[in-house]
MDAnalysis code that builds the backbone (N, CA, C; Angstrom):
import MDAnalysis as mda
import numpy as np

u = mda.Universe.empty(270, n_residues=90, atom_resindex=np.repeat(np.arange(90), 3), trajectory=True)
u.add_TopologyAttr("name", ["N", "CA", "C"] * 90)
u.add_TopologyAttr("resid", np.arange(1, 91))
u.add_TopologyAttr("resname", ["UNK", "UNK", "UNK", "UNK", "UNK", "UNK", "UNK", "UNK", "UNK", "UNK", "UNK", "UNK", "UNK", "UNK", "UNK", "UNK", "UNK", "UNK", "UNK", "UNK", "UNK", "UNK", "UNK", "UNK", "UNK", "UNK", "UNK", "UNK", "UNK", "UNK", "UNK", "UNK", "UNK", "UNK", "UNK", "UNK", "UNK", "UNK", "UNK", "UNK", "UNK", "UNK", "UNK", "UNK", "UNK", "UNK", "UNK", "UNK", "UNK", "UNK", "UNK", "UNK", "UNK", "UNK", "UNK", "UNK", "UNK", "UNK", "UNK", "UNK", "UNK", "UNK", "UNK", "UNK", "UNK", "UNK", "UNK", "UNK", "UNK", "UNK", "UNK", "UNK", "UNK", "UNK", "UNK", "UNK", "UNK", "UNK", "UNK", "UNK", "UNK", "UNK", "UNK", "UNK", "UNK", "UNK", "UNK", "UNK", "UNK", "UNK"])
u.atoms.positions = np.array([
    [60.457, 58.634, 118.047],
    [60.511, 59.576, 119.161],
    [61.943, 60.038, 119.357],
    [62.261, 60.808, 119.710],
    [63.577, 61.697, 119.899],
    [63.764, 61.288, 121.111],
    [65.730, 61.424, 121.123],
    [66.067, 61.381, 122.586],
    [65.646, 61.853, 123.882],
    [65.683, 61.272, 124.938],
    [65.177, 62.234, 126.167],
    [66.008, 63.291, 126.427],
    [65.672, 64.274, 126.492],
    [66.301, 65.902, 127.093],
    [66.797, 65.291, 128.647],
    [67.609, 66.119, 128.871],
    [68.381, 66.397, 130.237],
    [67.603, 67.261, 130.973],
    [67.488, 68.323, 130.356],
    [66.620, 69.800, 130.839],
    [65.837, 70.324, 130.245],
    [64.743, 70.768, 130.432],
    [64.205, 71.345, 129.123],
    [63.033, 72.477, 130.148],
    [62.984, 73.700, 129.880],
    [62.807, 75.359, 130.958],
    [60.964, 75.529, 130.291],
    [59.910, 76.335, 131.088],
    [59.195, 77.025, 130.621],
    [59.357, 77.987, 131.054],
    [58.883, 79.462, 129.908],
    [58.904, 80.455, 130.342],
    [57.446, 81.147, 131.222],
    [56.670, 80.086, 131.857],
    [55.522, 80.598, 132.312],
    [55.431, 79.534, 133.565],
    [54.878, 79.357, 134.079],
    [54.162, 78.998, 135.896],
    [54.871, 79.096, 137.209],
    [54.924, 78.672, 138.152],
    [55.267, 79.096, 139.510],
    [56.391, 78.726, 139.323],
    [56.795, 79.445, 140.257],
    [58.727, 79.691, 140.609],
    [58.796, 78.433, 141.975],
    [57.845, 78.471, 142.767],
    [57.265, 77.666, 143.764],
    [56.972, 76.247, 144.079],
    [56.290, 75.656, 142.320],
    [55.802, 74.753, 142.732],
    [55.855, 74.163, 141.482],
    [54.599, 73.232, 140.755],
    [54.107, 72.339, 139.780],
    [52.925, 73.617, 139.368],
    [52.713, 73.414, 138.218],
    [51.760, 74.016, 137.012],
    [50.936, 73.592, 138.055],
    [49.636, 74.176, 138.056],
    [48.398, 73.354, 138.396],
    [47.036, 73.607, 137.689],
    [46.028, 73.066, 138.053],
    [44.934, 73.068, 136.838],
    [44.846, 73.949, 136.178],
    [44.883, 75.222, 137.055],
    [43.958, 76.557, 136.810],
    [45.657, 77.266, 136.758],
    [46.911, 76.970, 136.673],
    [47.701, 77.476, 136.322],
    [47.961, 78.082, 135.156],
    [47.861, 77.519, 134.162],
    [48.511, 78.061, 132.293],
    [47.673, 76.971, 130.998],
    [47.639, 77.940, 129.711],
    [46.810, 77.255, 129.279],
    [47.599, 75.819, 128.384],
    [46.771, 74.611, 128.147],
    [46.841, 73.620, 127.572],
    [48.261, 73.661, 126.909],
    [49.079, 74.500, 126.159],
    [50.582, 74.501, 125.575],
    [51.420, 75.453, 125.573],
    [52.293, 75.137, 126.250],
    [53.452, 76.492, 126.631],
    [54.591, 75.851, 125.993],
    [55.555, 77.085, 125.599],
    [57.015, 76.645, 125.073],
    [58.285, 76.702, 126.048],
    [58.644, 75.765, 125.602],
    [60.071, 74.581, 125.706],
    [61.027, 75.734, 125.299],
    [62.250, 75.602, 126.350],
    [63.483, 76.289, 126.326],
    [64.411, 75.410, 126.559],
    [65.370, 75.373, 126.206],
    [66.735, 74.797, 126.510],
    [67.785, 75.206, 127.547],
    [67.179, 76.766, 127.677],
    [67.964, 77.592, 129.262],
    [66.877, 78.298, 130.097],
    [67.756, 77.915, 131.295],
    [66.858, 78.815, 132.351],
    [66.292, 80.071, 132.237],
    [66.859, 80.895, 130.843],
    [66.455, 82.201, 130.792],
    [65.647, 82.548, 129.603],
    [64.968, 80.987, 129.139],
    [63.831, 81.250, 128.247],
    [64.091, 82.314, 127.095],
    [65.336, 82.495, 127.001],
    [65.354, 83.808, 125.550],
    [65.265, 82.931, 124.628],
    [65.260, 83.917, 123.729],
    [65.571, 83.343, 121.586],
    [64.227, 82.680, 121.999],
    [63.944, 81.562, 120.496],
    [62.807, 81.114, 119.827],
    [62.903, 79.669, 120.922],
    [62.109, 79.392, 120.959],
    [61.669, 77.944, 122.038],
    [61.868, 76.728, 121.208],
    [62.423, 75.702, 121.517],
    [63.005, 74.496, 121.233],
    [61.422, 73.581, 120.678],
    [60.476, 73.352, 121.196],
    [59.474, 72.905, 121.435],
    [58.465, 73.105, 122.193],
    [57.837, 71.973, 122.226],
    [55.879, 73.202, 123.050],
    [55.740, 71.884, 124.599],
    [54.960, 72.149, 125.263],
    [54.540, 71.193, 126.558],
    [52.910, 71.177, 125.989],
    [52.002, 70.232, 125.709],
    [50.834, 69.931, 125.914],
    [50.671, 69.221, 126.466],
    [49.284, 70.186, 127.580],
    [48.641, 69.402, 128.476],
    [47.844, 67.788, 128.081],
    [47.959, 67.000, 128.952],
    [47.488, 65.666, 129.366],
    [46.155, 65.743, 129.782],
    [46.298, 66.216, 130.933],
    [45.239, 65.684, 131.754],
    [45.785, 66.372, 133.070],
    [45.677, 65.592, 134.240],
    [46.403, 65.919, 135.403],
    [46.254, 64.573, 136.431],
    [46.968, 65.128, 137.574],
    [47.499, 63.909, 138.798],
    [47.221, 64.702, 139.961],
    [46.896, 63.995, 140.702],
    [46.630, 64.430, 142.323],
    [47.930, 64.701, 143.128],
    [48.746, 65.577, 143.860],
    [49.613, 66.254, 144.579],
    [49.695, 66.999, 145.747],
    [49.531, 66.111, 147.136],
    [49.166, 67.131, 147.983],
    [48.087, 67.705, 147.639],
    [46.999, 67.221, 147.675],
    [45.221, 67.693, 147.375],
    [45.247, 68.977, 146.443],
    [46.153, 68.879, 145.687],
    [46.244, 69.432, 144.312],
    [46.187, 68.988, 143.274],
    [45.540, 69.764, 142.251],
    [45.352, 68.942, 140.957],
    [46.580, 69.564, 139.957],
    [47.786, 69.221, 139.388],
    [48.371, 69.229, 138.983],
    [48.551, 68.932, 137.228],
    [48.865, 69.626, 136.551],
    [48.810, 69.326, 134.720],
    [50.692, 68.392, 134.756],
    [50.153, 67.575, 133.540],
    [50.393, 66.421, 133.096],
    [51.068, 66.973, 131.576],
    [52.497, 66.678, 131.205],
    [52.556, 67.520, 129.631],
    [53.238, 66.495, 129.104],
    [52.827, 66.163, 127.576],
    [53.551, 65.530, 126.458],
    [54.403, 66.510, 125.770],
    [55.813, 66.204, 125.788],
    [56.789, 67.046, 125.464],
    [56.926, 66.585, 123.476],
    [57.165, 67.813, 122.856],
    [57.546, 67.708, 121.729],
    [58.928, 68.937, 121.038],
    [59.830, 68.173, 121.015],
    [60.775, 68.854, 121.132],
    [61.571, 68.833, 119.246],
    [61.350, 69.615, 118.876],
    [62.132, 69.598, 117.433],
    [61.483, 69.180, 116.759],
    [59.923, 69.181, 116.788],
    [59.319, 68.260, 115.990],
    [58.951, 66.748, 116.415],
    [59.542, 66.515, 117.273],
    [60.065, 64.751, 117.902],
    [58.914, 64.716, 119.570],
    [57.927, 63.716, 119.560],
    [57.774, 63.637, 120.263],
    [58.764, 62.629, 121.457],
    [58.595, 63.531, 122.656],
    [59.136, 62.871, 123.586],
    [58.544, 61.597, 124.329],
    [59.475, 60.368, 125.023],
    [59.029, 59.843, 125.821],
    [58.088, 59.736, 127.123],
    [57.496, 59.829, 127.615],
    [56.835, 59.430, 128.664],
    [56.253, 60.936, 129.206],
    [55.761, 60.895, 130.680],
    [54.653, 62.131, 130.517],
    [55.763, 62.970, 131.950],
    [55.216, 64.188, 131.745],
    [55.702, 65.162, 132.417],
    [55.347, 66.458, 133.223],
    [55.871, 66.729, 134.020],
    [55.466, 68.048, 135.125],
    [56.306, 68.986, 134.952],
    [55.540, 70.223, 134.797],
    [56.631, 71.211, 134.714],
    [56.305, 72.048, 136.183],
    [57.546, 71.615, 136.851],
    [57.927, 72.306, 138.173],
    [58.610, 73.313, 138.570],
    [58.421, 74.601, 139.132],
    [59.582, 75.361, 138.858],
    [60.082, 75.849, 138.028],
    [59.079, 75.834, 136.652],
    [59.997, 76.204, 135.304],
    [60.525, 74.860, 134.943],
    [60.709, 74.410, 135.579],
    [61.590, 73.131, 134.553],
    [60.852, 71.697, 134.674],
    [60.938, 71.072, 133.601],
    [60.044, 69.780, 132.833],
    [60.881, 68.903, 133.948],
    [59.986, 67.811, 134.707],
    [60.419, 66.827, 135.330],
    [59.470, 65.671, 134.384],
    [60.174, 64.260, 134.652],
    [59.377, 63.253, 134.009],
    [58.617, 63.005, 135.191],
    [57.374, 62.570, 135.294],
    [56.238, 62.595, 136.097],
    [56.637, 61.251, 136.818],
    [57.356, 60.262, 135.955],
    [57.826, 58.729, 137.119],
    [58.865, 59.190, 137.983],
    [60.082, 60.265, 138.034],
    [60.633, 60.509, 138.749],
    [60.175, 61.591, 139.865],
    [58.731, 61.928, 140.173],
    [58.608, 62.465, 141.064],
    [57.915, 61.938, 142.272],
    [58.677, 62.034, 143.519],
    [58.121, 61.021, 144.588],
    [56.802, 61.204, 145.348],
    [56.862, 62.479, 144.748],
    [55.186, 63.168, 145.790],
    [53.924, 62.789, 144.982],
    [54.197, 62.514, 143.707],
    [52.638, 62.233, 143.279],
    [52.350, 60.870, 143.718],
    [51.299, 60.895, 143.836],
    [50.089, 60.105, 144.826],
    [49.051, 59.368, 143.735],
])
């Protein structure tokens, strides 16, 4: 498995919030900057999902360079959080 990223951007879901079920489909691409240009670093596939404020929320296995990443993830805001560092899921 490859190192953990610092940051890692999508160019698709809410500016607002967390992906959610009915947000985007099953694999979106991985950026390295907030402004999503050039070719994408790697892809986000969907998991599954987690409960959030009586929301159902998607769950992504990061693969970055070929390398899968460690542990599972939310993409919030455009940007990949690891799903253990977020305090609101329930």
């Amino acid at each position: 498995m490859a190192d953990e990223p610092q940051t890692h951007f999508s160019s698709v879901g809410p500016l607002d919030g967390p992906v959610l079920i009915d947000g985007h489909p099953g694999i979106v691409p991985i950026f390295d900057s907030p402004t999503c240009q050039g070719l994408p670093i790697g892809t986000a596939h969907s998991m599954g999902l987690v409960t959030e404020n009586h929301a159902l929320v998607q769950i992504f296995r990061l693969k970055i360079q070929g390398q899968w990443m460690k542990a599972l993830w939310v993409c919030d805001r455009r940007v990949f959080v690891r799903l253990s560092a977020r305090k609101e899921i329930f």
